[in-house]
C-alpha positions, 0 to 999 in steps of 0.5 A, spaced: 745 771 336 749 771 343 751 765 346 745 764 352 751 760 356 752 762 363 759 765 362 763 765 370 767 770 368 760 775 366 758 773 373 764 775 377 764 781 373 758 784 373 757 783 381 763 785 383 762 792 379 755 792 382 758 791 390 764 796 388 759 801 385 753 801 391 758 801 397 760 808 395 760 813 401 753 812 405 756 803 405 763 804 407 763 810 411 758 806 415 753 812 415 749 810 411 748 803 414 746 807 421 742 813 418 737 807 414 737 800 419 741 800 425 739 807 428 732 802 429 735 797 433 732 790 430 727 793 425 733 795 422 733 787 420 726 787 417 729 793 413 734 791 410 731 784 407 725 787 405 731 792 401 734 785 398 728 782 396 726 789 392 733 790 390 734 783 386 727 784 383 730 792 380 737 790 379 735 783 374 731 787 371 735 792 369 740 788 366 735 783 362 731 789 360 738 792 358 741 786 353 733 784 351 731 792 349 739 795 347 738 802 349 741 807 345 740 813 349 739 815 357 732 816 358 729 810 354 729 805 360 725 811 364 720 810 357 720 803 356 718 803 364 714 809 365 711 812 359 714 818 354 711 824 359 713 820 365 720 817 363 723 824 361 720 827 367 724 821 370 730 822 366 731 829 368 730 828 375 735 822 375 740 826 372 741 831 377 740 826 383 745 822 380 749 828 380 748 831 387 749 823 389 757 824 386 757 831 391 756 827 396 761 822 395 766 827 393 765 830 401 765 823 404 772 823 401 774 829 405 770 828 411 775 820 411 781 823 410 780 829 415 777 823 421 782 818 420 789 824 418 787 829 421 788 834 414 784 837 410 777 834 407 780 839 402 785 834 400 780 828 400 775 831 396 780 834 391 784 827 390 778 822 389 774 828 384 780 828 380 781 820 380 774 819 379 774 824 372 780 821 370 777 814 370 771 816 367 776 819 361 776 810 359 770 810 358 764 804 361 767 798 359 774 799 362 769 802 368 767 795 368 773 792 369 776 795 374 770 796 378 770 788 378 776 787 380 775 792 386 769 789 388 769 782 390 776 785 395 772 790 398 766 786 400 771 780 403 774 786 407 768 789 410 764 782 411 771 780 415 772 787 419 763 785 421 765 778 422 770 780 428 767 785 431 761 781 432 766 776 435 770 781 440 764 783 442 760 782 448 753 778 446 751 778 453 749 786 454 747 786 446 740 785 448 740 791 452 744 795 448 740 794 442 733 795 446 736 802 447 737 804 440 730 806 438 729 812 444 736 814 442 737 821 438 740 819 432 740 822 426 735 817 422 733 817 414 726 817 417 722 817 422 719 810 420 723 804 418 718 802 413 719 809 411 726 808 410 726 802 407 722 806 401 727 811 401 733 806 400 730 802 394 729 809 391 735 811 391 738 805 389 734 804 384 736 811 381 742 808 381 742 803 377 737 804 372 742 807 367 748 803 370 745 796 369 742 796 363 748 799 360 751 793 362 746 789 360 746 791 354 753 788 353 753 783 357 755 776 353 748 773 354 741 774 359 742 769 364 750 772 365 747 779 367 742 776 371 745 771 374 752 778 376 746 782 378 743 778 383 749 775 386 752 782 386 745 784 391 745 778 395 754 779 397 752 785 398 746 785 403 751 779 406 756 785 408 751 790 409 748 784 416 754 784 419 756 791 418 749 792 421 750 788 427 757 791 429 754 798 429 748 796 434 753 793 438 757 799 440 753 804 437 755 809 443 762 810 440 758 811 434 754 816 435 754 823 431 761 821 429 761 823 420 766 815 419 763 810 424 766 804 420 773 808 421 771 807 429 770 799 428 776 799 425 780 802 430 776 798 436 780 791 432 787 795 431 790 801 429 793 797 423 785 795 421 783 802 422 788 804 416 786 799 411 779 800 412 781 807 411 784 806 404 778 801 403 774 806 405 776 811 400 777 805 394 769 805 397 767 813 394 771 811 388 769 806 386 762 809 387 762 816 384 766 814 378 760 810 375 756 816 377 760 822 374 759 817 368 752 817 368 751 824 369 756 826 363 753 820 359 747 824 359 749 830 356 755 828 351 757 821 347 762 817 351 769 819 349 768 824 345 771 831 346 765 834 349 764 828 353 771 829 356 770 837 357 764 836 361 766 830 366 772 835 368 767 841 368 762 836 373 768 834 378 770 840 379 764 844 380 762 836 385 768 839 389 767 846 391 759 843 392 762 838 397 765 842 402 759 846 403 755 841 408 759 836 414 758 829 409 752 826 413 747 832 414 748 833 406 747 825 405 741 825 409 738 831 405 740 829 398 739 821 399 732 821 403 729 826 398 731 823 392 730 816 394 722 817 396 721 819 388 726 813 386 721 809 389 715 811 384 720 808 379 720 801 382 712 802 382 712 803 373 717 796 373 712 792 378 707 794 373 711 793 366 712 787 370 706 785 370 704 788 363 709 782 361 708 776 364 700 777 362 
């Protein structure tokens, strides 16, 4: 029987995989924080709480589901949660969503080197799909341990990049500048921020289903991988406030452009505009890696032969796809489409919640 201590070094870990894996493209590049909260104004804030709250509830699920029920393949966390019909419908469903997740990673990648070099989003696109091909090759827990030693760097940057532009800001005309942002024309996730806070939560959840309860599964004990999987939540919702409120601040400037954090950046200094840029790419790795290992996963077993021939056969065919749409038109499909029907999902662990505790 494993040991049910609190093992610090599981926490650390697991919430640092979790931040380095959910700050992906949409997080890092900004977009996603506009597209879904702050293009809003203040009800952006609602959202993004009610997101937390929802996303804690999900992620500790997750990894206690996985370390208490020890899945053998992809699709039995849909079974467990939404029955066999409905949980292998899900399984396909979230197969090809978390693949068409990857393609956008892969264009957001182009789309930061063209903004902040100048060069081709060729480049980008090809160097990120090969790296994130190669480090699948290592397999998911190897995967955990760079990630969780990215994660807690990169959540630190962005919550002190948030901290300064926040400060350097003038708070004065905030008011006014925040009140204008609902009438302003914006590409939005929604119409509605309630309606965008469903379709956050249910790309989210697409997410991390097969991702946490393989964590889970071999976490050293049940209250490590909870306690990593809130606190990777709460860490990241910390950076995603301040990065939330730097953009309302100055959202003139950033308006319609593809990196708006490369444009925050650049406000402090040109120095901080090429770190955050190197974070930024570290961001769409860290996030597309996990995601061309779920999609792999589900057609072969990890490390073998076959495995390894179709996570390159996937990165490739993710490259060419990721040049067919600029990156925030193709985010803003692919995410709002798919985080609508993630949200049912979260419904059937609502209810399996309820089946358990009764």
């Amino acid at each position: 029987m494993r040991s049910e201590k609190l093992d610090i070094k599981t926490v650390i870990g697991i919430t640092g995989a979790y931040v380095a894996y959910m700050m992906g493209s949409g997080f890092s590049t900004g977009q996603e924080i506009l597209q879904y909260f702050a293009c809003y104004g203040i009800a952006g804030l609602f959202s993004i709480l009610l997101c937390m709250g929802l996303l804690i509830f999900a992620a500790v699920s997750f990894t206690r589901a996985g370390h208490r029920e020890r899945f053998q393949k992809p699709e039995d966390v849909y079974i467990y949660y939404c029955g066999k019909k409905l949980g292998k419908a899900y399984h396909y469903f979230t197969s090809v969503s978390i693949y068409l997740c990857f393609i956008v990673m892969v264009a957001a990648a182009g789309a930061a080197v063209e903004q902040h070099f100048g060069i081709s989003r060729i480049a980008g696109a090809i160097a990120v799909g090969v790296l994130a091909c190669a480090t699948v090759m290592l397999g998911l827990n190897n995967l955990v341990s760079i990630l969780g030693r990215i994660g807690p760097v990169m959540i630190v940057m962005v919550i002190l990049m948030g901290a300064i532009t926040i400060c350097r800001s003038d708070l004065g005309a905030a008011a006014g500048t925040i009140a204008k942002i609902p009438d302003m024309q914006l590409l939005r996730a929604s119409g509605s921020w309630v309606l965008a806070s469903i379709s956050y939560v249910g790309i989210s959840v697409v997410w991390l289903a097969s991702y946490l309860t393989s964590i889970g599964k071999s976490a050293s004990s049940i209250r490590s991988a909870s306690a990593g999987a809130a606190g990777g939540v709460i860490a990241f919702y910390i950076g995603m406030l301040l990065i939330y409120f730097a953009i309302m601040l100055y959202i003139d400037d950033l308006a319609g452009t593809q990196i708006p954090m490369l444009i925050l950046a650049g406000r402090i200094s040109p120095a901080m505009s090429g770190v955050f840029s190197a974070i930024i790419v570290t961001g769409i790795y860290t996030a597309s890696v996990p995601l061309l290992w779920q999609t792999a996963f589900r057609l072969a077993e990890e490390g073998s032969l076959r495995f390894k021939r179709i996570a390159v056969i996937l990165a490739a065919a993710g490259i060419a796809a990721s040049l067919l749409l600029p990156f925030n038109r193709l985010m803003n499909i692919v995410y709002v489409l798919i985080g609508y029907l993630g949200f049912l999902l979260l419904a059937c662990m609502v209810l399996k919640a309820a089946k358990i505790i009764k």
